[in-house]
RORO-100302 format. One line per 2 residues: number of its first residue (from 1); their letters; for each residue x, y negated, z of C-alpha. Coordinates in steps of 0.02 Angstrom, whole numbers. Each point is the difference from the previous one (the first is absolute). Layout:
NUM = a = X,Y,Z  ... .
This chain:
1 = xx = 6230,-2231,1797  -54,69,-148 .
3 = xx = -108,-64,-146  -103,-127,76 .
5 = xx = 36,-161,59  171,-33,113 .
7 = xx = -3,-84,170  117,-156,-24 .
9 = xx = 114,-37,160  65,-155,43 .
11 = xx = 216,10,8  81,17,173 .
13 = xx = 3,-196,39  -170,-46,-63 .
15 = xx = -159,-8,104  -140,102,-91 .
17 = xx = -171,-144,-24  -96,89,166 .
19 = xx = 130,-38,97  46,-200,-47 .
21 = xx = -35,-140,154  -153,-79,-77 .
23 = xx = -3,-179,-46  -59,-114,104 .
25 = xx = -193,-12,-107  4,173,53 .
27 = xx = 13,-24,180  -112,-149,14 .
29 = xx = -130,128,-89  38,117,120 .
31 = xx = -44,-99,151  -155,-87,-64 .
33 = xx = -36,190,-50  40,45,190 .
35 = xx = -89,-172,63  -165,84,-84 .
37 = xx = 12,164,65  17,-77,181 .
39 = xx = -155,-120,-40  -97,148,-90 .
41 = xx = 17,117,157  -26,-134,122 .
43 = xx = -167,-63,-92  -69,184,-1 .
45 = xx = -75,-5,128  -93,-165,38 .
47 = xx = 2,-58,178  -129,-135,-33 .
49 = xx = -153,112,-24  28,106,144 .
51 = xx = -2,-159,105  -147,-42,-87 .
53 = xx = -103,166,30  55,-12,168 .
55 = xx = -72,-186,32  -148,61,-77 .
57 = xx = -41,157,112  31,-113,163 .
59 = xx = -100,-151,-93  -137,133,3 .
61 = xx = 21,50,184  -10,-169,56 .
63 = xx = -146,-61,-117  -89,160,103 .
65 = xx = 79,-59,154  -78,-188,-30 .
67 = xx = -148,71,-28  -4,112,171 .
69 = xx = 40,-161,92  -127,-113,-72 .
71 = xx = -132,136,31  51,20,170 .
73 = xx = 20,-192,14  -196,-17,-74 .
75 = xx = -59,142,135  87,-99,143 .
77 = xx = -71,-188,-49  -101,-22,-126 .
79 = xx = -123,161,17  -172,-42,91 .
81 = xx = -49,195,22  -54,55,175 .
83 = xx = 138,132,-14  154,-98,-55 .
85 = xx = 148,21,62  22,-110,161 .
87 = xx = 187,41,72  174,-73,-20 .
89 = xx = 39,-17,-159  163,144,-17 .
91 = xx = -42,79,-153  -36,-142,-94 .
93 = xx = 173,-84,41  79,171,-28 .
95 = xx = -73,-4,-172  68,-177,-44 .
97 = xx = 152,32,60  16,145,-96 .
99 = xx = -55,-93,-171  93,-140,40 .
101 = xx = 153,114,-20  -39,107,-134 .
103 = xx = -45,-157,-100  173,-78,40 .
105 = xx = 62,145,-66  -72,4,-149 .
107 = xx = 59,-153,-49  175,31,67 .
109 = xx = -6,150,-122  -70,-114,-155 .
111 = xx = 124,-132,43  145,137,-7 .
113 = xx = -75,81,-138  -11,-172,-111 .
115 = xx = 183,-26,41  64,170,-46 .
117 = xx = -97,-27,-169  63,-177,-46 .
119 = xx = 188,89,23  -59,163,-110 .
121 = xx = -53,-119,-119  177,-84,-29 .
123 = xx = 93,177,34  -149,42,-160 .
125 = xx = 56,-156,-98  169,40,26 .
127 = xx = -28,176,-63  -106,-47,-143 .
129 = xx = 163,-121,-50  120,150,16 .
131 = xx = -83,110,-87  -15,-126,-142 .
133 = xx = 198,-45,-9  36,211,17 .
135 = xx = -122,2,-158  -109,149,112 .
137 = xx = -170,-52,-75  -30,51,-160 .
């Protein structure tokens, strides 16, 4: 090499600096660096509010449902019209069934959701508490 600066080489028995075992500080900082990544990617996405939106579309259907029934349910007893309905009463036990279930599971769905969120939470915690001891936050 001319001029500039020379490229130092370690002798024939020496390891060069890139290529010494790292101490054991280093490896602990590599696996709570490692234990972040795995939270960070598995927090990404959060299961929690899909359950959520999901509890809340079939909460919907069964508020409509509920409604449905209790009309139906008003037009079969309750109605003193000349008209009303006088025959068994299928629909309106089709309808109840029907929001019975779609109310069960829409709290099946909250209940699930509330659960995955109380574990996000601590994997969140735990996260926040890495990210801390790696010194990530500025």
């Amino acid at each position: 090499m001319s001029g500039g600066a020379r490229r130092l080489r370690p002798a024939a028995g020496q390891a060069s600096p890139a290529h010494e075992l790292a101490g054991p500080a280093e490896q602990a900082h590599g696996e709570l660096r490692a234990e972040h990544d795995a939270l960070a990617e598995r927090l990404a996405a959060r299961r929690s509010i899909d359950l959520v939106r999901r509890g809340a579309y079939i909460g919907f259907g069964g508020f409509i449902a509920t409604g449905l029934a209790v009309k139906l349910g008003f037009d079969r007893w309750v109605s003193t019209r000349a008209t009303r309905f006088r025959g068994p009463p299928v629909y309106f036990f089709i309808a109840l069934a029907v929001a019975l279930v779609l109310v069960a599971l829409a709290l099946f769905f909250f209940v699930r959701a509330r659960r995955h969120m109380r574990e996000e939470d601590a994997q969140f915690a735990r996260m926040r508490e890495l990210r801390r001891t790696l010194e990530l936050d500025p």
